[in-house]
VEXRO-888225 format. One record per residue (C-alpha): residue number from 0; x, y, z. Coordinates in Angstrom, 2 decimals. Example, Ala and Ser with C-alpha at 12.3 -4.5 7.8 and 13.67 -1.06 7.14 Angstrom:
2
<r nr="0" east="12.30" north="-4.50" up="7.80"/>
<r nr="1" east="13.67" north="-1.06" up="7.14"/>
END
This chain:
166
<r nr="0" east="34.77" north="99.26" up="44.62"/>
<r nr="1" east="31.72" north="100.41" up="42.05"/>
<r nr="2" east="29.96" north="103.28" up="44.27"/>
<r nr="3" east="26.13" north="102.83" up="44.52"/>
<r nr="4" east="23.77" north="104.98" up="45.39"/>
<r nr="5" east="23.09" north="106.26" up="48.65"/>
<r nr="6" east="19.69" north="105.55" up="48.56"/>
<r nr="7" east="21.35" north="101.29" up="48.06"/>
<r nr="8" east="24.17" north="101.45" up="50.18"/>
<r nr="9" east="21.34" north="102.59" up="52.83"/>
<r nr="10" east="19.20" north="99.49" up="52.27"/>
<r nr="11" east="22.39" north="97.27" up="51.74"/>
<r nr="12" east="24.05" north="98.53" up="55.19"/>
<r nr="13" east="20.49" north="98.18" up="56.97"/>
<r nr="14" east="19.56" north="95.08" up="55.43"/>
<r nr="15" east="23.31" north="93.55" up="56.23"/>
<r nr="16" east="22.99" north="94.96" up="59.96"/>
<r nr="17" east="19.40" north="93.63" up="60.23"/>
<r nr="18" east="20.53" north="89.85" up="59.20"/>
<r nr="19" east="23.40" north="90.58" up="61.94"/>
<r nr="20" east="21.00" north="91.16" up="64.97"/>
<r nr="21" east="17.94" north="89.53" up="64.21"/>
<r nr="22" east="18.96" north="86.24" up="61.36"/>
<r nr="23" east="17.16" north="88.08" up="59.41"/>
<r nr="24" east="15.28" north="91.35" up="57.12"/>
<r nr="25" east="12.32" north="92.04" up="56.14"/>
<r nr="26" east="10.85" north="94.58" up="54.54"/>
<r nr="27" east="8.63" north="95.95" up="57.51"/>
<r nr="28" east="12.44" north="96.57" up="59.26"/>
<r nr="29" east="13.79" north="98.05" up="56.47"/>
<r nr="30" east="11.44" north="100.18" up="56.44"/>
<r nr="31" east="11.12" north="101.40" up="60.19"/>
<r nr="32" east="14.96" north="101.68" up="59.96"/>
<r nr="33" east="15.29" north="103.93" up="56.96"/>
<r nr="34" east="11.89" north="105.42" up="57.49"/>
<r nr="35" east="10.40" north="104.76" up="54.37"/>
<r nr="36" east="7.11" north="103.40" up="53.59"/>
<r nr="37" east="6.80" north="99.57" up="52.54"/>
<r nr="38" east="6.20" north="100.21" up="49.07"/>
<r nr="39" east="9.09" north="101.94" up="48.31"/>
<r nr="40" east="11.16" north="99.37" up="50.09"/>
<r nr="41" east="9.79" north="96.62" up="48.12"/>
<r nr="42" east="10.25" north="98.95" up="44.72"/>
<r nr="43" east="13.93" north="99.03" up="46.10"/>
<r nr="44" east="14.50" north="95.55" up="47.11"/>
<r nr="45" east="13.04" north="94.71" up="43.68"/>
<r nr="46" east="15.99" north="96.43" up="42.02"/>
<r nr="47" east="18.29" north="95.39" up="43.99"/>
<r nr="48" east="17.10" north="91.67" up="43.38"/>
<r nr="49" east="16.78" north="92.22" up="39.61"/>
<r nr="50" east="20.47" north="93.73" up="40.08"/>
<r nr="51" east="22.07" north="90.53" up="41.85"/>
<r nr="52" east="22.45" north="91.99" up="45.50"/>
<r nr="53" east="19.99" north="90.75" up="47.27"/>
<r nr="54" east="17.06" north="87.67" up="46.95"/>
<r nr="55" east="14.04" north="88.59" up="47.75"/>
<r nr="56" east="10.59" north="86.18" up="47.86"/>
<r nr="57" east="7.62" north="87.72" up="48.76"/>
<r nr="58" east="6.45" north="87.46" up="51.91"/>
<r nr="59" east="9.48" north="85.85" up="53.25"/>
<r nr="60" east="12.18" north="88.36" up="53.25"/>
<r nr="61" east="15.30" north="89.55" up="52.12"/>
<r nr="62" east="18.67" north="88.11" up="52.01"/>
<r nr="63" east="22.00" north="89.79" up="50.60"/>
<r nr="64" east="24.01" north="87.90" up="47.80"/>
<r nr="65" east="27.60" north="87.63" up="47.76"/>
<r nr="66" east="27.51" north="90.63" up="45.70"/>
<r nr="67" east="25.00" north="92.66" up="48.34"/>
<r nr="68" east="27.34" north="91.27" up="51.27"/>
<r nr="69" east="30.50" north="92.42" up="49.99"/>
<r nr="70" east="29.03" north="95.76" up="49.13"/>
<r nr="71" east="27.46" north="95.98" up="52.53"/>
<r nr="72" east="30.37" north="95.44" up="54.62"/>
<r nr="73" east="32.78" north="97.82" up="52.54"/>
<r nr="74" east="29.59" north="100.07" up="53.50"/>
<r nr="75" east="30.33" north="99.44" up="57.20"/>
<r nr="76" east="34.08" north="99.44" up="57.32"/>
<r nr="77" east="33.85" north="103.16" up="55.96"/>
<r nr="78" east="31.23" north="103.72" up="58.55"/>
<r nr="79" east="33.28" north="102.69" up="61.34"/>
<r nr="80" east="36.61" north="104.30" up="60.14"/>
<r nr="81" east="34.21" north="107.42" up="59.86"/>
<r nr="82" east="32.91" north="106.84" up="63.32"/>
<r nr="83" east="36.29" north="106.61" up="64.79"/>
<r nr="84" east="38.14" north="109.36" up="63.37"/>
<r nr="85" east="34.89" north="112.07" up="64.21"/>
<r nr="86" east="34.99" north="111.09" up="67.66"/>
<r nr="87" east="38.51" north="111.19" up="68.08"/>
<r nr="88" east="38.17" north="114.75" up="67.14"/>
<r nr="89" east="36.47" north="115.42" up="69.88"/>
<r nr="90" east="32.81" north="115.79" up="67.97"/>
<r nr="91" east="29.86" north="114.48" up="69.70"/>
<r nr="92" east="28.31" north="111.32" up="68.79"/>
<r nr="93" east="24.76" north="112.63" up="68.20"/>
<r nr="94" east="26.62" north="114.62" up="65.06"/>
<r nr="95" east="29.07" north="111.97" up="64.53"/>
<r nr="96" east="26.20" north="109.92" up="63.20"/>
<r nr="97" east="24.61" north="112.35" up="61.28"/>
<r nr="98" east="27.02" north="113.60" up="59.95"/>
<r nr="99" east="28.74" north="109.92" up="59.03"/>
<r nr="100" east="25.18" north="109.76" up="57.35"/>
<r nr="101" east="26.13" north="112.06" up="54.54"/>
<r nr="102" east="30.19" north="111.59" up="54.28"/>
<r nr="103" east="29.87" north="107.64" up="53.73"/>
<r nr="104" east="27.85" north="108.30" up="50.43"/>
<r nr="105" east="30.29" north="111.05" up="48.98"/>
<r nr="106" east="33.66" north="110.44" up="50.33"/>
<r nr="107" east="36.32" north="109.75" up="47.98"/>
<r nr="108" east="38.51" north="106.36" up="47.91"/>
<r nr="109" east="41.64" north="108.59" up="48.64"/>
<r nr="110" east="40.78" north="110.22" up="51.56"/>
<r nr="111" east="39.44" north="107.46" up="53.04"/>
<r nr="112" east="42.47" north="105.67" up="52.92"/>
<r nr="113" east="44.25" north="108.62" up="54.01"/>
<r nr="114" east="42.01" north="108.79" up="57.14"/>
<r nr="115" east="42.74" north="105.45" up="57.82"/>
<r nr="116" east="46.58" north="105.45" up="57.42"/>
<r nr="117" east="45.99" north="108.25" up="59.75"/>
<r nr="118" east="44.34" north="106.09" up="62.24"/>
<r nr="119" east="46.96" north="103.51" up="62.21"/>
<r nr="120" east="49.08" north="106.04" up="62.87"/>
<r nr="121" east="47.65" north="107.71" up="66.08"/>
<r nr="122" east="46.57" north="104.14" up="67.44"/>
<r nr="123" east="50.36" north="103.04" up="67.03"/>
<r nr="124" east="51.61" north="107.20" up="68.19"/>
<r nr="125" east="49.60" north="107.84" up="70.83"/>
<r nr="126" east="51.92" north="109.96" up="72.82"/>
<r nr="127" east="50.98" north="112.79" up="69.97"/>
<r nr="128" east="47.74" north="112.81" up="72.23"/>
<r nr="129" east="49.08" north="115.10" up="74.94"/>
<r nr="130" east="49.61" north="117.44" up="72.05"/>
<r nr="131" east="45.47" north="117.09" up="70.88"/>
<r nr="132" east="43.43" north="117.58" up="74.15"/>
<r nr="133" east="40.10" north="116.29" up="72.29"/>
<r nr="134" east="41.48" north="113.18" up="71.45"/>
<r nr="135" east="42.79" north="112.63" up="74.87"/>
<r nr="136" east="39.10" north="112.55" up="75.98"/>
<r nr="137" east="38.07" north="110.05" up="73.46"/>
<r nr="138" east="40.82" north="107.86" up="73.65"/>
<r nr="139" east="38.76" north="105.24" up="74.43"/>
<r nr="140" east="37.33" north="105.06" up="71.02"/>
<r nr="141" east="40.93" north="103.03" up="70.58"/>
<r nr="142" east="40.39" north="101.17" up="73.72"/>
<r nr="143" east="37.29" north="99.89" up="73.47"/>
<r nr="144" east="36.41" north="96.37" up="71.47"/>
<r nr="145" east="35.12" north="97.43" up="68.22"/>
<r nr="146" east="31.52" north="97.45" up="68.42"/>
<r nr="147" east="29.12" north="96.37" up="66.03"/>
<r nr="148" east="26.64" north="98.60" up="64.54"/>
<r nr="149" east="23.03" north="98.44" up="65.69"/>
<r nr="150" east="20.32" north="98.87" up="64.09"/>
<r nr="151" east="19.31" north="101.42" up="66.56"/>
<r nr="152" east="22.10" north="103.67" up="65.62"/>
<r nr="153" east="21.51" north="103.04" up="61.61"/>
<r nr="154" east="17.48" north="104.25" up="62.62"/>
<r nr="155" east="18.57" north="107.12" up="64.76"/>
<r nr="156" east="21.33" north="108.60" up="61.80"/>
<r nr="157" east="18.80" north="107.96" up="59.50"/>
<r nr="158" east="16.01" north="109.85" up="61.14"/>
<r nr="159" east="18.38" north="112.73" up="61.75"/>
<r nr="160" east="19.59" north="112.85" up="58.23"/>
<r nr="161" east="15.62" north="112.86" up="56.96"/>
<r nr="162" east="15.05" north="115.86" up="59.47"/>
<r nr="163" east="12.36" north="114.00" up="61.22"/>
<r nr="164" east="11.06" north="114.69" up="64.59"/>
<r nr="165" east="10.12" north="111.52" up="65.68"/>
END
């Protein structure tokens, strides 16, 4: 898949996750969640109009194209094979995020889909568990329905990754 920018596949993932939760995106969301000012987020949401991944009409909101949508969720699926594979190494969520925050935008194709040949093969092997203590304590990451991403989490990641306070 063509790689965007980080600064896109932000808006894209937030705008996709927004639509998921709410029906909906608008640029006053968009903006709380990435913590950006309105005006860049419509200078952004312009450009991504003008380059066929979203629709955007004034004052009504944003929507995602075909184009956006599939971009978006290939944006997510490397967030949650990301999120999974952290925690099963035993690191924190509070730096899984942030940290997932950086890697999704700069990770190669190949070791992506070695991480997740990897996962396939510890949720199908997971009697090598005993042998990684870490992973025994997260093993519910592999248990647990897959859960959607919030909105709250993107705004939290995002914060973190900005350095913000509050």
């Amino acid at each position: 898949m063509l790689r965007q920018t980080a600064a896109r596949e932000d808006y894209l993932e937030v705008i996709y996750v927004l639509i998921k939760e709410k029906g909906y995106a608008t640029t006053i969301d968009i903006a709380s969640n990435l913590h950006v000012k309105s005006p860049a987020v419509t200078m952004m949401i312009q450009r991504l109009d003008k380059d066929g991944f979203v629709t955007y009409e004034k004052y009504r909101g944003v929507n995602l194209t075909l184009k956006g949508e599939k971009v978006a969720k290939f944006i997510i699926k490397r967030h949650r094979t990301l999120f999974k594979f952290l925690t099963m190494l035993g690191i924190g969520r509070e730096t899984v995020q942030k940290e997932i925050e950086v890697i999704e935008h700069v990770i190669d194709e190949e070791t992506m889909s070695h991480i997740c040949q990897f996962l396939k093969f510890a949720e199908e092997n997971p009697e090598w568990t005993k042998k990684y203590p870490p992973f025994k304590k997260n093993y519910e990451v592999f248990e647990s329905e897959k859960k959607e991403i919030k909105t709250s989490d993107l705004k939290k990641a995002h914060k973190m990754r900005k350095g913000l306070k509050k």
